[in-house]
VEXKE-996897 format. One record per residue (C-alpha): y, z, x; residue number from 1; residue in three letters. Coordinates in steps of 0.02 Angstrom, whole numbers. Layout:
# VEXKE-996897
ATOM     py     pz     px resi resn
ATOM      Y      Z      X  NUM  ala
...
# end
This chain:
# VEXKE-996897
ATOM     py     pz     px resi resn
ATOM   3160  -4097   1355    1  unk
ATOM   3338  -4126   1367    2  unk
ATOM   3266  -4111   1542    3  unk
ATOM   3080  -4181   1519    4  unk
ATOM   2991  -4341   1458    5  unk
ATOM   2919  -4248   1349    6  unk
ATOM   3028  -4202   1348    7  unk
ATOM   2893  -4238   1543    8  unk
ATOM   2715  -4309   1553    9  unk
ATOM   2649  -4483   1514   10  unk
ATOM   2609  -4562   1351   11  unk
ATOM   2544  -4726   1245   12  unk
ATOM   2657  -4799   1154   13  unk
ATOM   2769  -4891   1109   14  unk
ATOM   2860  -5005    957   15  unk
ATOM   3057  -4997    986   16  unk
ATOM   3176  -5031    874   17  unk
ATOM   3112  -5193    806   18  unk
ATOM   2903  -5222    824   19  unk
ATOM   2836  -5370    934   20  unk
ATOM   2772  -5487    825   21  unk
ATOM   2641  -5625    895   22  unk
ATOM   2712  -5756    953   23  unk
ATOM   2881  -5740    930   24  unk
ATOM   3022  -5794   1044   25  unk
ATOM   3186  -5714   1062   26  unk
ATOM   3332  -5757   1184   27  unk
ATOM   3513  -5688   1227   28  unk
ATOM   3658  -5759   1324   29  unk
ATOM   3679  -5678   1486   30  unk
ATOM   3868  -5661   1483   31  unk
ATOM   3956  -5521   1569   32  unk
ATOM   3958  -5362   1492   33  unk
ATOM   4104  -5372   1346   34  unk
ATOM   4155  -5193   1394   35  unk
ATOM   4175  -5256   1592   36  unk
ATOM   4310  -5354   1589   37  unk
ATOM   4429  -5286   1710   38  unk
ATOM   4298  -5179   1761   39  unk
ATOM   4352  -5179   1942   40  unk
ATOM   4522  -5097   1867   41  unk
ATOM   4444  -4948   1786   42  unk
ATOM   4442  -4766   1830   43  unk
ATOM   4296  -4627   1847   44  unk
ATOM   4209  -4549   1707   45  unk
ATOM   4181  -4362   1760   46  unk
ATOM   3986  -4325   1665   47  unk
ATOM   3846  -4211   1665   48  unk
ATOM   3666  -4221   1688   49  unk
ATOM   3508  -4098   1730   50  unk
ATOM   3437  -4123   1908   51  unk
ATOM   3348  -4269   1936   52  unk
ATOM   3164  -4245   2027   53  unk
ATOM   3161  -4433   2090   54  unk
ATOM   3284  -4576   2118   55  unk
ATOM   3109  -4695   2129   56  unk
ATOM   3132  -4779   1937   57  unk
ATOM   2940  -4818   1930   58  unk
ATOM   2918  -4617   1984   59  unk
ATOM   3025  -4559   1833   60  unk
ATOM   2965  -4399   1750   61  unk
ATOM   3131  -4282   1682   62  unk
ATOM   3270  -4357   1585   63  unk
ATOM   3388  -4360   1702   64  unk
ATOM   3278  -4486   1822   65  unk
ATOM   3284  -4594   1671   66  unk
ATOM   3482  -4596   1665   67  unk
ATOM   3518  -4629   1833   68  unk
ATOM   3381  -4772   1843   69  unk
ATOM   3496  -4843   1735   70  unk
ATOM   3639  -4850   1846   71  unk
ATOM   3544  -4941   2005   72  unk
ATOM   3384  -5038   1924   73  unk
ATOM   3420  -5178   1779   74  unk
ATOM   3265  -5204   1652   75  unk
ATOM   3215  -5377   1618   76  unk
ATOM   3240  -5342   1439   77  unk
ATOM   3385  -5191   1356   78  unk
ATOM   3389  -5103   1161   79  unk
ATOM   3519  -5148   1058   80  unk
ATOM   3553  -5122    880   81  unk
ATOM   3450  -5234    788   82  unk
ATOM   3340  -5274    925   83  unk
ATOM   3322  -5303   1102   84  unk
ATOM   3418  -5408   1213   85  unk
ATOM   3428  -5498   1378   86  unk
ATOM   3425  -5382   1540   87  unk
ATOM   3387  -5483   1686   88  unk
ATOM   3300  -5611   1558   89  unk
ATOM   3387  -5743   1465   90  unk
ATOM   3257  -5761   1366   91  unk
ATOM   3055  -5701   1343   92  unk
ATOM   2909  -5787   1240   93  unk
ATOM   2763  -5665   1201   94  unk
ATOM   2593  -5643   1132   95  unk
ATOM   2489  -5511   1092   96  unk
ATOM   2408  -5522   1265   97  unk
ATOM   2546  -5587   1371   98  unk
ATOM   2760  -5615   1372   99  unk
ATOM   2846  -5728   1471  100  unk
ATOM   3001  -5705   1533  101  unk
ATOM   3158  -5841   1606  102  unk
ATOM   3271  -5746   1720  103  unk
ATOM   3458  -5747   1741  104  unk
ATOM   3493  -5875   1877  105  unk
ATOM   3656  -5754   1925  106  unk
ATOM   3592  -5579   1958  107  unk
ATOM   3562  -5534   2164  108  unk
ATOM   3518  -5339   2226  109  unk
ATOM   3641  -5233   2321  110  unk
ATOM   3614  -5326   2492  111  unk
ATOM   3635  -5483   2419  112  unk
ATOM   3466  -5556   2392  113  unk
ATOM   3443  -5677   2258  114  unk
ATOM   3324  -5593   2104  115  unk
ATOM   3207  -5720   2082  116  unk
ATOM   3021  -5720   2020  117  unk
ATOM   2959  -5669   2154  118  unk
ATOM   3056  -5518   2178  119  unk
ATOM   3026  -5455   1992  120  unk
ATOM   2818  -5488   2032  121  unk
ATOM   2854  -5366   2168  122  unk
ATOM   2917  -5238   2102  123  unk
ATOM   2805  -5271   1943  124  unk
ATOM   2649  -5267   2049  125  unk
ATOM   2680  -5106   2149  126  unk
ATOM   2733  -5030   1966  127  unk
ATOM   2557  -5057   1887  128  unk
ATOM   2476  -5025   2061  129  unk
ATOM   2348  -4863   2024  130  unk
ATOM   2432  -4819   2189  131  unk
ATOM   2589  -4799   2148  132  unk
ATOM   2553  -4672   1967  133  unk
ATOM   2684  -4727   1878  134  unk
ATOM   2675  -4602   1723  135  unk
ATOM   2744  -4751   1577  136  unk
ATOM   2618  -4873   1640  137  unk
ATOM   2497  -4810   1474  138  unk
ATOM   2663  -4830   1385  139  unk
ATOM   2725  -5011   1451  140  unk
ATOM   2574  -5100   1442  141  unk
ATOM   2440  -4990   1357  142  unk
ATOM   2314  -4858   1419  143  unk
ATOM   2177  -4919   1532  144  unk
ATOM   2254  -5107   1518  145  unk
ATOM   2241  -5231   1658  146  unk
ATOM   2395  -5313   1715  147  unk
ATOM   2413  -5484   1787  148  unk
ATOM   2585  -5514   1852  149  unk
ATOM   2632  -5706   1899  150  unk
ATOM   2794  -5790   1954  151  unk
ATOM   2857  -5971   1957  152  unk
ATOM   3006  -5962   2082  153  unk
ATOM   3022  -6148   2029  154  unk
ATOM   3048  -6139   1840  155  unk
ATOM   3134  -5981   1857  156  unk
ATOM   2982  -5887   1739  157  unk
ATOM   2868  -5714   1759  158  unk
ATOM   2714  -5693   1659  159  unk
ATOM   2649  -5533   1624  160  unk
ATOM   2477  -5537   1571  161  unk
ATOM   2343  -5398   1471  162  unk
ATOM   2168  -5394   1475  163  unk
ATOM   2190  -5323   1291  164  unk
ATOM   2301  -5365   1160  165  unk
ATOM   2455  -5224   1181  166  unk
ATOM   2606  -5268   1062  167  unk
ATOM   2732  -5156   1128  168  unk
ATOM   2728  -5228   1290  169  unk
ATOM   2891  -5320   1299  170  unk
ATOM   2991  -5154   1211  171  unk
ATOM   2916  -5057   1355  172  unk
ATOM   3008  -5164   1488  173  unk
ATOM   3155  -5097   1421  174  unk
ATOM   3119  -4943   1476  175  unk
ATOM   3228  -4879   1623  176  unk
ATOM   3056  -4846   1738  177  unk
ATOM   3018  -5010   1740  178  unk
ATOM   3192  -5044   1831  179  unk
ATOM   3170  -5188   1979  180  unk
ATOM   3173  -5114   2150  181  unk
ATOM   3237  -5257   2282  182  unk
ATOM   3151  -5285   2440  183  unk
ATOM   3238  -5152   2537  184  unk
ATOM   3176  -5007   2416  185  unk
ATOM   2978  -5056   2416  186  unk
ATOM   2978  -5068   2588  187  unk
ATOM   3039  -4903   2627  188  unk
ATOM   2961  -4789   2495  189  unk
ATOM   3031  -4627   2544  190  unk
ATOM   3191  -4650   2563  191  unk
ATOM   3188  -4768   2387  192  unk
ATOM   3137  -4579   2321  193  unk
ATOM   3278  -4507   2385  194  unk
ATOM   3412  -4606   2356  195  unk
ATOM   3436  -4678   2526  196  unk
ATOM   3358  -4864   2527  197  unk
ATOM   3530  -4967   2573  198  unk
ATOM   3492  -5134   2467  199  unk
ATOM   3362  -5075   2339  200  unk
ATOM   3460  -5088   2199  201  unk
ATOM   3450  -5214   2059  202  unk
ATOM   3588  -5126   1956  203  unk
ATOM   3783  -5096   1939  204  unk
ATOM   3788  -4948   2049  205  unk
ATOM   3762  -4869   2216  206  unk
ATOM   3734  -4673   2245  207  unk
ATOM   3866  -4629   2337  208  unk
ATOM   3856  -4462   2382  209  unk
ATOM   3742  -4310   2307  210  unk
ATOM   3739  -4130   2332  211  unk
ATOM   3550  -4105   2259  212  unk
ATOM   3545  -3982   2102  213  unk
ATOM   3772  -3996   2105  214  unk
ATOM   3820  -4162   2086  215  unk
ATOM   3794  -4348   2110  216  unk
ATOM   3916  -4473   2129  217  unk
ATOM   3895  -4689   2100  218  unk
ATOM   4015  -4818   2161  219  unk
ATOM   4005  -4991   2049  220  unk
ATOM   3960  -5130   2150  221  unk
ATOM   4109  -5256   2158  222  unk
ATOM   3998  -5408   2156  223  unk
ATOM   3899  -5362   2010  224  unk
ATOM   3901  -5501   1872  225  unk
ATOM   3715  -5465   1778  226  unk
ATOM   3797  -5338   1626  227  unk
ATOM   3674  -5369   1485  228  unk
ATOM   3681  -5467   1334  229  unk
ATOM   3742  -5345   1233  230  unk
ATOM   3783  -5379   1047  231  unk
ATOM   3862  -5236    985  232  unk
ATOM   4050  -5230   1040  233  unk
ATOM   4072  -5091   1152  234  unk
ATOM   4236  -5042   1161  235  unk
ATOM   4328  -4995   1338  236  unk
ATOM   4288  -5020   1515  237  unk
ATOM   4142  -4982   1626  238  unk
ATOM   4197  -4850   1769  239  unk
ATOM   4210  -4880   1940  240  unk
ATOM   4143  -4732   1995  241  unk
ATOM   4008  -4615   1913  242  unk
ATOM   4016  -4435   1932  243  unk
ATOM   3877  -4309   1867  244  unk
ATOM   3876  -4118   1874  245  unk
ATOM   3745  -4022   1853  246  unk
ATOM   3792  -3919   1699  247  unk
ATOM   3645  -3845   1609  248  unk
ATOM   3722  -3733   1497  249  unk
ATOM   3805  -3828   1340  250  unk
ATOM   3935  -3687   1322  251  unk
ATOM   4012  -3677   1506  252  unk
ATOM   3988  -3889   1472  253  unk
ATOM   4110  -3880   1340  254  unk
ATOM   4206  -3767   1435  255  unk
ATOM   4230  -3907   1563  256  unk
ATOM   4259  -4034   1426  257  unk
ATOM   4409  -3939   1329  258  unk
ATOM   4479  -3905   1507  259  unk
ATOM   4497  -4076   1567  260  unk
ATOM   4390  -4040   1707  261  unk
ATOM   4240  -4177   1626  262  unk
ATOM   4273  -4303   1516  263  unk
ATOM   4112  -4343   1457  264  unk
ATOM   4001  -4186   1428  265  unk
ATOM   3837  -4140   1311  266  unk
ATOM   3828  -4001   1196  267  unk
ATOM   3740  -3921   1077  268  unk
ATOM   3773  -3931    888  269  unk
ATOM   3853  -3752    905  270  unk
ATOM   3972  -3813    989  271  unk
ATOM   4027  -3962    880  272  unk
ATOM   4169  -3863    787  273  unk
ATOM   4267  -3860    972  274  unk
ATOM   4292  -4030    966  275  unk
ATOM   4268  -4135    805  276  unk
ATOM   4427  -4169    727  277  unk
ATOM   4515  -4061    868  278  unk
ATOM   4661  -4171    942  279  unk
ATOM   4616  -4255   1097  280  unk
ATOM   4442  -4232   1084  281  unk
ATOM   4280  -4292   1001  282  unk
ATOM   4102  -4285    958  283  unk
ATOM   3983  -4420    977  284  unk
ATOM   3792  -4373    890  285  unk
ATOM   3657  -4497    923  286  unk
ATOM   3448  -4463    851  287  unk
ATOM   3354  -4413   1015  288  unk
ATOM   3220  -4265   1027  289  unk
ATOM   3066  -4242    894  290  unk
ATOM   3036  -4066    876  291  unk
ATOM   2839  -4018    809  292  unk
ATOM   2710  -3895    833  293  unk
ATOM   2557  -3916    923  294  unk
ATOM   2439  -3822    921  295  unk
ATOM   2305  -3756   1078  296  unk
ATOM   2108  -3797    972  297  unk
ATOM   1981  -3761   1124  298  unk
ATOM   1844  -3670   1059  299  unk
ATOM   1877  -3482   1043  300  unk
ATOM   2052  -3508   1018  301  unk
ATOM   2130  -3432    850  302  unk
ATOM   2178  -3608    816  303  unk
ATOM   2025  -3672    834  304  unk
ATOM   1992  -3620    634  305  unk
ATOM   2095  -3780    527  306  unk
ATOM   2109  -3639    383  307  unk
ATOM   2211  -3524    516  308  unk
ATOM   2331  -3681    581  309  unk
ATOM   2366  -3754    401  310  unk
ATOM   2404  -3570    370  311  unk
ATOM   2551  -3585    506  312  unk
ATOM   2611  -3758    416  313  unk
ATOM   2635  -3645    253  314  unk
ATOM   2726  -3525    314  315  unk
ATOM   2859  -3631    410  316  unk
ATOM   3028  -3689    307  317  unk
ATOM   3067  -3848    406  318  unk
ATOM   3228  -3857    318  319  unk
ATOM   3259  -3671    384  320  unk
ATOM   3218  -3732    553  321  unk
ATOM   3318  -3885    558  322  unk
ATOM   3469  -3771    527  323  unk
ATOM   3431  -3646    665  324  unk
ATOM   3402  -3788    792  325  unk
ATOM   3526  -3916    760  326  unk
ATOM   3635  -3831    639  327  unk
ATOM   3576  -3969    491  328  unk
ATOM   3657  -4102    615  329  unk
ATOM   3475  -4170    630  330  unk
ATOM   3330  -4243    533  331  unk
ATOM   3177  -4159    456  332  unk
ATOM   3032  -4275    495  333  unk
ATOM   2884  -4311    404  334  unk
ATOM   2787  -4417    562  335  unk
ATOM   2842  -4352    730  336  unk
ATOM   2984  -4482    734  337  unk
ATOM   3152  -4522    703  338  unk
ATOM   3197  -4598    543  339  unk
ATOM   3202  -4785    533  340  unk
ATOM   3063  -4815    672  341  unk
ATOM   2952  -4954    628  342  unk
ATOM   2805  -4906    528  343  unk
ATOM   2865  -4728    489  344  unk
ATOM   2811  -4673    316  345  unk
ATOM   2988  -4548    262  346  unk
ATOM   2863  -4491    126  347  unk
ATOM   2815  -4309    104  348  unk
ATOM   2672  -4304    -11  349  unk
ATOM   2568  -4286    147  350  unk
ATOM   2635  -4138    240  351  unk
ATOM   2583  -3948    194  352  unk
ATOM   2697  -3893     99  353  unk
ATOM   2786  -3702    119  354  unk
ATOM   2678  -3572     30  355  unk
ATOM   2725  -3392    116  356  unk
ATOM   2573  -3322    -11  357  unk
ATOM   2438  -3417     52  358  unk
ATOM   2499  -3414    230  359  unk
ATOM   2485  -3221    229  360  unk
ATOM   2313  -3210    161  361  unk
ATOM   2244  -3318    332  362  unk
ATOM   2385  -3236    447  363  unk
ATOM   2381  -3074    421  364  unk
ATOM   2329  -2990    593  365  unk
ATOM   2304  -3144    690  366  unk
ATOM   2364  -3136    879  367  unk
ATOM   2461  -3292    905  368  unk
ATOM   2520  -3324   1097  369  unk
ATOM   2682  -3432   1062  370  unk
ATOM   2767  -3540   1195  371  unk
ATOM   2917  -3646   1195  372  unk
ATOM   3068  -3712   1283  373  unk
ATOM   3238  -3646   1290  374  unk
ATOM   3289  -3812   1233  375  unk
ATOM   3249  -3800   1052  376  unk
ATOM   3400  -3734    987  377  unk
ATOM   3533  -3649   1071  378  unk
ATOM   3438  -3526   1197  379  unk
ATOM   3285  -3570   1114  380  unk
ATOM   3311  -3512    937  381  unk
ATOM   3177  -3620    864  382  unk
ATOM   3056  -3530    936  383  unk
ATOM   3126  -3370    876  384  unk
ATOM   3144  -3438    703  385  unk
ATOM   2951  -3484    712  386  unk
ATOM   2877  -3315    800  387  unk
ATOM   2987  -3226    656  388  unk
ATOM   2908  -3353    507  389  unk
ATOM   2750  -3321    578  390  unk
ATOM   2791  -3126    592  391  unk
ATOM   2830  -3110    398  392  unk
ATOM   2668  -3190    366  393  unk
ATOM   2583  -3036    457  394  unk
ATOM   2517  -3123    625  395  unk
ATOM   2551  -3011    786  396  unk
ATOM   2669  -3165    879  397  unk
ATOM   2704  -3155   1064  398  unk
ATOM   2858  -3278   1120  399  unk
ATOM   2884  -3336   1286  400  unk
ATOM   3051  -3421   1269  401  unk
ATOM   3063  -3493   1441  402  unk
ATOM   3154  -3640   1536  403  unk
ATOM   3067  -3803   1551  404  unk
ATOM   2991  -3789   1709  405  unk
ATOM   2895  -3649   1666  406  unk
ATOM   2862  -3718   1474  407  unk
ATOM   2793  -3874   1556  408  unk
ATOM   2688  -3767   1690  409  unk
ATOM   2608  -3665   1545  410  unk
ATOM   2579  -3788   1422  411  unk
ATOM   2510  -3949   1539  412  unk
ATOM   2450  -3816   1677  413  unk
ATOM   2347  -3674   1596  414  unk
ATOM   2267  -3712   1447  415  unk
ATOM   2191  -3523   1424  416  unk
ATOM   2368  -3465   1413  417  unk
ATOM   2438  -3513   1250  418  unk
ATOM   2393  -3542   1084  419  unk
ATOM   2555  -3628    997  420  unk
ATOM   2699  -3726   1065  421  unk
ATOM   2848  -3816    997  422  unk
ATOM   2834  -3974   1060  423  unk
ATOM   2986  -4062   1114  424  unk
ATOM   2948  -4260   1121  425  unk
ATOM   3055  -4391   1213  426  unk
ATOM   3012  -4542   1101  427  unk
ATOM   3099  -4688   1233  428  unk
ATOM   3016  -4842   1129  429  unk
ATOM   3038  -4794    970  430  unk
ATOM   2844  -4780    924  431  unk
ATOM   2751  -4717    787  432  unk
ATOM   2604  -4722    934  433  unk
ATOM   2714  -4600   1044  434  unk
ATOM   2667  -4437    976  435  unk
ATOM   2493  -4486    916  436  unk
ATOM   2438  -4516   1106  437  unk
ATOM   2465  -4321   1119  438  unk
ATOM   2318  -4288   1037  439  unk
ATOM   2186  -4419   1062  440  unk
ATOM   2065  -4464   1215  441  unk
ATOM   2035  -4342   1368  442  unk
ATOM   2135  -4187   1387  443  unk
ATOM   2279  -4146   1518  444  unk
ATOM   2147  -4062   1644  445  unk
ATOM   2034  -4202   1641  446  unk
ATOM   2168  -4321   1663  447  unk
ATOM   2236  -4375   1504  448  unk
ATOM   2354  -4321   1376  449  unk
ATOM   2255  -4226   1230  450  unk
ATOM   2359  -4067   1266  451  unk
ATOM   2278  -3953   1111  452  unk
ATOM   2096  -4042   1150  453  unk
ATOM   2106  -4086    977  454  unk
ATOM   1956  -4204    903  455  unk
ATOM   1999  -4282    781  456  unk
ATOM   1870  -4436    719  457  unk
ATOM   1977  -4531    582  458  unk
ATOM   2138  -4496    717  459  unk
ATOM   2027  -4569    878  460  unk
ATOM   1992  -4746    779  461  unk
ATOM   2142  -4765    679  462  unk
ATOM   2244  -4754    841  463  unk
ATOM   2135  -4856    942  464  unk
ATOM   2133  -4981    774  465  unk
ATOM   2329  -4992    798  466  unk
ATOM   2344  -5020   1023  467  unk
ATOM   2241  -5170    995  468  unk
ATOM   2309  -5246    818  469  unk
ATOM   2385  -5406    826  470  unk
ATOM   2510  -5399    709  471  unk
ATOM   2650  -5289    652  472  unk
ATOM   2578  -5245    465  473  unk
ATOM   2391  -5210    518  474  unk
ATOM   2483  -5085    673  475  unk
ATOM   2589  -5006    550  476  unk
ATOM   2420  -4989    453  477  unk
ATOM   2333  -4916    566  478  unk
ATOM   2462  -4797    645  479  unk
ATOM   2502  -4716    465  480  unk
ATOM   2324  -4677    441  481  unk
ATOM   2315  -4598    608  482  unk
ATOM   2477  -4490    572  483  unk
ATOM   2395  -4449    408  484  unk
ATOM   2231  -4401    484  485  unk
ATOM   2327  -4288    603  486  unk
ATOM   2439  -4202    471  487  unk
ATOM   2298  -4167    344  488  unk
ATOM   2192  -4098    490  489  unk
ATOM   2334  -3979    544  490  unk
ATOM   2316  -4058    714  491  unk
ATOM   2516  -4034    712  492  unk
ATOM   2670  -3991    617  493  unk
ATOM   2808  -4133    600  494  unk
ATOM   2981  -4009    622  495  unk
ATOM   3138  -4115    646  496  unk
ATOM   3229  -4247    764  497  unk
ATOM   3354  -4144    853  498  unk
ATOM   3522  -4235    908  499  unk
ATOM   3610  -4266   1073  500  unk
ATOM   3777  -4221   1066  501  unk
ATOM   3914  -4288   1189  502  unk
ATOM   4103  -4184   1169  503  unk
ATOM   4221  -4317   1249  504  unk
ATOM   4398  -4302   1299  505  unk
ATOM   4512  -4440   1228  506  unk
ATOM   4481  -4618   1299  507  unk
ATOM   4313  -4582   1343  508  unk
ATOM   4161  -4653   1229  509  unk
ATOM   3983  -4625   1238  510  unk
ATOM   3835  -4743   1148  511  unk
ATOM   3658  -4752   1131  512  unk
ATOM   3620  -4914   1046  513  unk
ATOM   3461  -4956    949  514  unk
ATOM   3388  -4766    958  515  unk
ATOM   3362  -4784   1146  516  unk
ATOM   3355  -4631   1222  517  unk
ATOM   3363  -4655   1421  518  unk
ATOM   3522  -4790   1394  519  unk
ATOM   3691  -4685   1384  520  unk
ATOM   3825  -4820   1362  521  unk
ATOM   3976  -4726   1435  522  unk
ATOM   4155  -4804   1456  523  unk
ATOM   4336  -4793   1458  524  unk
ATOM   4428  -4829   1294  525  unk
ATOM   4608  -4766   1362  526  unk
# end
């Protein structure tokens, strides 16, 4: 959530920004980063962030991994608005089954070894290793896909290839997981999950010092010359130090924020008022978090009945609950996703629409065990608004409106113990196929990611019908009818894409281009 993947476990997926058509080629210069400039001139930017479980980028689970992956691993490829661009590529040629990928001649790790081939088949190899369980490999290069990995030190080239045709595959390089470890971090594991392998990194910074669960602090390497491609202007400088505080409450954040003691701090859309169009201070609101219900169907359940789950559908206002939640700063969605990802249908002729009536003539008694994360809404008013919707319909609701840990430990760890959750969904590709994956194939227990054990026929082959289509028009296809099939079924409720919210101080500026989500561009304007 704004701590988890899912916001935690593993999923398919995967379309970004723009879809991977067969075939194509696309290429970016590899200039310095235009907001670097001086960079060796620039000051700190004082942040926050949740407390990372791993500093190992292929071990990533919780947001914050994600975030400060970025700082010491470079991707071979980076989203941008309108696209992706080069990382430590210059350029990448792709198929349905395999991408190719010419490297940056210019890029070396922390202890000055060159990044050739050969070092990106390493770390490559140990990432799609079984060993290794690194929970985006379903998402990178498709579930159950074999992965050849080859490198040509001599024209400068990897090739990545599938044993079945997997079109997101170059988007989900992209992804800050997939960061190249150097030499020094693979062959000392532990301490690579720690922080502590001296030459390991691939990216702009070093971690400097950390106080686990406090604060972690990142030095920019002076040397570093491999900024990506980026074609969006970004305005200021990058910092020369990094400094994160752990700061989990959005009110005491903006606290630190309209002090002076952060400059660069996230909030929640409560708080917006504080700073937008307050002198000396700012808001910046990017599309992040999809917000729906899911729903626990193991025989015996209450929501094992469809009649009793479409029921719940009807008697939830989504625009209600986008106004508890984000305060109407975010989107009401109609297919688990943000708007503008590729082959989302913004239509709502499909979705159950709000009838309170009907709703109470199926609810009326039910006992409905209802779990969900403090993160939707501020202290977790979502859920409230949804136990009280579900209330006025006459069901007997239970809410345990808990913090993620124990969200994730009931929901992925004890099936028996719920029956309805508000799902929070970290969408990091951009994919249609993202939230589908919840809900198809083996459940969590038997070591996939079905978490409701839904079964779902028309779902199971549609999706399956869109991981293996070779173009971008027959995927599309294909996901749509397996959104469809899940909606009609009452598999799951689309809510709303919730926001992340940055209050910044003047001459601070925070991006996230192309909807990533794991890629906060932060710098100093002033």
């Amino acid at each position: 959530m704004r701590q988890t993947r899912t916001r935690t476990v593993p999923v398919t997926a995967a379309v970004a920004m723009t879809a991977v058509l067969a075939g194509c080629t696309t290429t970016g210069s590899t200039s310095g980063d235009p907001s670097g400039g001086e960079a060796a001139t620039a000051k700190k930017i004082r942040t926050t962030i949740d407390v990372p479980a791993s500093f190992d980028p292929a071990k990533a689970l919780s947001l914050p991994d994600y975030q400060l992956a970025r700082n010491s691993y470079d991707t071979l490829v980076r989203k941008d608005d309108g696209g992706l661009v080069g990382g430590l590529a210059t350029k990448w040629k792709n198929t349905p089954t395999s991408a190719t990928f010419t490297l940056r001649t210019d890029a070396t790790c922390a202890d000055g070894t060159p990044i050739t081939p050969q070092v990106v088949k390493a770390s490559l190899d140990r990432y799609v290793d079984p060993k290794t369980a690194a929970p985006d490999l379903p998402t990178v290069f498709g579930p159950g896909n074999k992965v050849k990995v080859a490198a040509d030190d001599a024209a400068h080239t990897v090739k990545i290839t599938l044993a079945r045709p997997w079109g997101d595959m170059v988007t989900g390089l992209s992804v800050a997981s997939t960061g190249i470890v150097c030499p020094a971090g693979l062959k000392d594991l532990k301490a690579l999950a720690a922080g502590k392998a001296e030459g390991s990194q691939s990216g702009p910074y070093l971690l400097e010092k950390s106080q686990s669960g406090v604060s972690y602090s990142y030095r920019l390497r002076p040397e570093y010359k491999a900024w990506p491609a980026w074609r969006t202007k970004i305005p200021g400088k990058v910092a020369t130090t990094m400094e994160y505080l752990v700061s989990p409450d959005p009110t005491a954040t903006g606290n630190l924020v309209a002090s002076g003691q952060l400059d660069i701090g996230k909030i929640d859309a409560s708080g917006i008022p504080r700073f937008d169009g307050v002198a000396g201070r700012s808001v910046s609101i990017s599309r992040f978090s999809d917000f729906y219900l899911l729903f626990n169907e193991r025989p015996g359940t209450v929501f094992a009945d469809v009649a009793t789950r479409r029921a719940v559908a009807q008697a939830v206002d989504r625009a209600a609950f986008t106004k508890v939640v984000s305060k109407d700063t975010g989107e009401p969605s109609t297919m688990f996703v943000q708007k503008g990802i590729p082959c989302n249908d913004p239509g709502t002729s499909f979705l159950v629409p709000t009838d309170k009536a009907a709703a109470a003539n199926v609810l009326k008694g039910k006992k409905i065990r209802l779990v969900g994360p403090q993160v939707v809404g501020p202290a977790g008013a979502g859920n409230q608004y949804i136990q009280e919707a579900l209330r006025a319909a006459g069901a007997d609701v239970t809410l345990a409106n808990v913090d993620v840990g124990a969200w994730v430990g009931t929901v992925f760890g004890k099936p028996d113990a719920w029956d309805l959750t508000v799902f929070a969904d970290l969408n990091f590709l951009g994919s249609l196929a993202n939230p589908l994956a919840h809900f198809v194939g083996p459940t969590v227990p038997e070591g996939g990611g079905n978490l409701g054990a839904v079964k779902n026929p028309v779902l199971n082959k549609a999706f399956a019908e869109g991981a293996e289509a070779t173009t971008e028009k027959a995927r599309c296809a294909a996901y749509q009818k397996a959104a469809k099939a899940l909606i009609s079924q009452v598999d799951a409720v689309p809510l709303v894409n919730d926001p992340f919210i940055y209050a910044l101080r003047k001459g601070f500026s925070a991006q996230m281009l192309g909807g990533s989500l794991d890629d906060p561009i932060l710098r100093i304007t002033g």
